[in-house]
C-alpha positions in Angstrom: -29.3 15.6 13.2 -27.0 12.8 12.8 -24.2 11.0 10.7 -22.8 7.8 10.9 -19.6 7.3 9.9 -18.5 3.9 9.4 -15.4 2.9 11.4 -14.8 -0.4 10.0 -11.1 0.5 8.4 -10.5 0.9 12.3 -11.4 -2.5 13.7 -8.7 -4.0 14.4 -6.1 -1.7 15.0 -4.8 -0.6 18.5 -5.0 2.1 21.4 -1.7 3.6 22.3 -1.7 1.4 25.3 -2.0 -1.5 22.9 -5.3 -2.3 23.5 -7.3 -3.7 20.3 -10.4 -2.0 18.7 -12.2 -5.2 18.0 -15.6 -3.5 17.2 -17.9 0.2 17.1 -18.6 -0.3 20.4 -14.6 -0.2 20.9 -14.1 2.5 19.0 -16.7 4.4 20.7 -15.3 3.9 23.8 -11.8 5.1 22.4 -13.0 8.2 21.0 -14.7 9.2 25.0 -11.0 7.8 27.1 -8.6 9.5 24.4 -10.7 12.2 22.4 -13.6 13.3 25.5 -16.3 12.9 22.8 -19.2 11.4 23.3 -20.5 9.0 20.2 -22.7 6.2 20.0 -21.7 2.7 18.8 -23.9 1.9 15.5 -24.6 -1.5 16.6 -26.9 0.4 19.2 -29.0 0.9 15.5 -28.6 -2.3 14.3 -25.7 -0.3 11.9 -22.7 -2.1 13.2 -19.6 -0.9 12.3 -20.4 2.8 12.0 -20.8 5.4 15.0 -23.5 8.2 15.6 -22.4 11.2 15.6 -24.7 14.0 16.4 -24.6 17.2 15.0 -27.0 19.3 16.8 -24.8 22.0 18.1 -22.3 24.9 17.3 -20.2 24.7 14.3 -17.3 25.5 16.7 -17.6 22.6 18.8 -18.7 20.1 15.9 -14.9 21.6 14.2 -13.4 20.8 17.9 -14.5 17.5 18.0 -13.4 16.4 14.1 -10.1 17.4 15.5 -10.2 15.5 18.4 -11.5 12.7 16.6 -8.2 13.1 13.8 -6.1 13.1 16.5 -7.7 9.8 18.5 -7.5 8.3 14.7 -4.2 9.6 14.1 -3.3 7.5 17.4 -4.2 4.3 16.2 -1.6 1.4 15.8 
């Protein structure tokens, strides 16, 4: 099971070390360096700029990884 959030309010702004986002594939990266979890860019599915997100697992790691992911977004400059 998957969603695909779309990340495109997000290009464009920067990592804490002031590195850009300039695409999903960015952002994907991002979310493995400053959140440890593991996403696929969209444009991997032709569904550039949204991110895979699977949801095959426990509903205590999916709630551990929205927070991680709120605070990688939170981050953002």
């Amino acid at each position: 099971f998957y969603l695909y959030p779309n990340c495109s309010a997000l290009i464009g702004r920067r990592r804490p070390d002031g590195t850009p986002i300039g695409s999903d594939d960015d952002f994907s990266l991002y979310l493995l360096d400053q959140a440890r979890v593991a996403v696929v860019q969209g444009s991997a599915y032709g569904l550039s700029p949204h991110f895979r997100i699977s949801i095959a697992t426990s509903m205590d790691l999916i709630e551990k990884a929205i927070g991680r992911i709120a605070e990688a977004v939170e981050a953002l400059r």
